[in-house]
C-alpha positions in Angstrom: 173.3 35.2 108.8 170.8 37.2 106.9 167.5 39.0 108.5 164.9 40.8 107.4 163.3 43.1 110.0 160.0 44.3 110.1 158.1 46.6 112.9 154.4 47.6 113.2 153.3 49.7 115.3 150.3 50.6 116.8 148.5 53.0 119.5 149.5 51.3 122.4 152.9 48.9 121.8 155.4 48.6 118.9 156.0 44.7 117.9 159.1 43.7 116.4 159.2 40.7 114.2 162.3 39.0 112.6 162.1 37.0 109.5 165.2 35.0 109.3 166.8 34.4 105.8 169.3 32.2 107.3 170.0 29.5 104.4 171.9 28.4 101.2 170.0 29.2 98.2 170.9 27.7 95.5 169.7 28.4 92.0 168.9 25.5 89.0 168.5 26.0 85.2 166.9 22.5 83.8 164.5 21.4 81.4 163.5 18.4 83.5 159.8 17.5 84.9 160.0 18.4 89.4 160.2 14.8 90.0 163.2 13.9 87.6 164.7 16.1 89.5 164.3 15.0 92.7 165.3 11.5 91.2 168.4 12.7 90.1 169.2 15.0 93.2 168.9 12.5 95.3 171.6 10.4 93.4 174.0 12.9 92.8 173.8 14.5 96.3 173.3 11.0 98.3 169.9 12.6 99.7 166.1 11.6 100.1 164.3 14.0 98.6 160.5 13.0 99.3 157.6 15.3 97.5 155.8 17.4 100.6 151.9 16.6 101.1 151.2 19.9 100.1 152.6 21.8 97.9 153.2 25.6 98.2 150.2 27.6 97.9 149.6 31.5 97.2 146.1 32.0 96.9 146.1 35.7 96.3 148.5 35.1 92.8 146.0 31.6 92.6 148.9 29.6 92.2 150.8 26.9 93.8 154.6 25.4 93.6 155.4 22.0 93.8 157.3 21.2 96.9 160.1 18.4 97.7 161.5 17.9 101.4 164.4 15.9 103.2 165.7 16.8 106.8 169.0 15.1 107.2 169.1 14.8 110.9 172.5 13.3 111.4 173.5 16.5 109.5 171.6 18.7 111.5 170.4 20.0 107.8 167.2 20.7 105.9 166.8 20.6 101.8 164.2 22.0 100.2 163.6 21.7 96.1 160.7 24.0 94.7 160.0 25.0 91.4 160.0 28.4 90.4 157.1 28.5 87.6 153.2 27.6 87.5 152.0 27.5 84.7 148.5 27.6 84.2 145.5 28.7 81.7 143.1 31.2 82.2 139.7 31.4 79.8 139.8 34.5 78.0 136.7 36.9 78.0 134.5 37.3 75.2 134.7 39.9 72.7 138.7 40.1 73.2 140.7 39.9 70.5 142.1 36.3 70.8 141.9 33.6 68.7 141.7 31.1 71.6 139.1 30.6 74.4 142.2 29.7 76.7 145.2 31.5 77.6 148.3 30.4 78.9 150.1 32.2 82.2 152.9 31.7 84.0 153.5 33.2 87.8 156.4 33.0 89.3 157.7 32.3 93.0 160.8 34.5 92.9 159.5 37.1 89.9 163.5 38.7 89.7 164.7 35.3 88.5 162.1 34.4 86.0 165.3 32.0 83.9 165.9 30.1 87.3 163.7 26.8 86.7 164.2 25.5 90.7 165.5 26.6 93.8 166.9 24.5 96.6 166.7 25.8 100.0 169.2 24.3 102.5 169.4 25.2 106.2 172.5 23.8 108.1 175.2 23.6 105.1 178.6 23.8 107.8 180.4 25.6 104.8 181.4 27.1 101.6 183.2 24.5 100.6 180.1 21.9 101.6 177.8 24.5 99.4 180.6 24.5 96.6 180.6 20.5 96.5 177.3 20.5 96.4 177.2 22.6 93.5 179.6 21.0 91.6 177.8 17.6 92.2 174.4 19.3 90.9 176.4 20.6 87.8 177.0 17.0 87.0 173.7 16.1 86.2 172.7 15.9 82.4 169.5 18.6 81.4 170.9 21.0 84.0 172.4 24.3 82.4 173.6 25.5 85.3 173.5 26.0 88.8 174.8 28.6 91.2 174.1 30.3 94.6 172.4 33.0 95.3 171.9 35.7 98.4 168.5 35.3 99.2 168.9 39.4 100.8 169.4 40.3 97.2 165.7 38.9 96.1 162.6 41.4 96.7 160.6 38.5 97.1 163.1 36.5 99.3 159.8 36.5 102.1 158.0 34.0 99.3 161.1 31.2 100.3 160.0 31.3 104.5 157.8 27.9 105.0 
């Protein structure tokens, strides 16, 4: 179980607050489009990936990430696909030095893996061996590199996955 502690304290009391990072993370290099591959996610894995109303907003970096849910309740599980970039243009002011009146930016939900194209979030995995299958299943899938776990404790921006 991962956790992330944070205390603030003030004059009068001293609050503790907990995030918990308790979840698979799982890491996906792909060249496909968010809802190809939710398509093929949910044929490979035998789950129902459905895109989320909203998607996941940060309006201090003014961007948002497309965001695709499934709870599995006979599983006691939850699956979460998001991508990782936004990509988005910005007009550039006059009297700079570019060619163009529009620039193109990327931000980035988890900046320290700017090569990871998705991530999928997954609370209630019973095992290694589940999180293994499930990896080997996802490596199956044609336009995906690779995909691999990763400790969401090791990501300075591991708060940006809590929603």
């Amino acid at each position: 179980m991962f956790s992330f502690k944070l205390t603030i304290v003030s004059k009068i009391h001293c609050i503790d607050f907990e995030f918990d990072h308790d979840y698979d993370l799982i890491g996906i290099h792909s060249v496909l489009a968010d809802y190809r591959m939710a398509y093929f996610l949910n044929n490979y894995l035998s789950i129902q990936l459905r895109r989320f109303k909203n998607d996941l907003d940060f309006e201090f970096k003014n961007c948002s990430f497309p965001l695709y849910r499934f709870e599995d309740e006979t599983a006691y599980a939850s699956w979460s696909l998001i991508a990782n970039k936004h990509v988005f243009t910005e007009n550039v002011t006059e009297g700079g030095s570019n060619l163009f009146l529009e620039e193109t930016k990327i931000s980035y939900l988890i900046p320290e893996k700017k090569n990871v194209d998705y991530f999928i979030k997954i609370n209630g995995l019973k095992d290694d061996v589940e999180l293994s299958t499930t990896l080997l299943n996802i490596n199956k899938i044609n336009n995906i590199m690779a995909s691999y776990a990763i400790d969401p404790m090791d990501l300075k921006s591991r708060d940006n996955l809590i929603f």
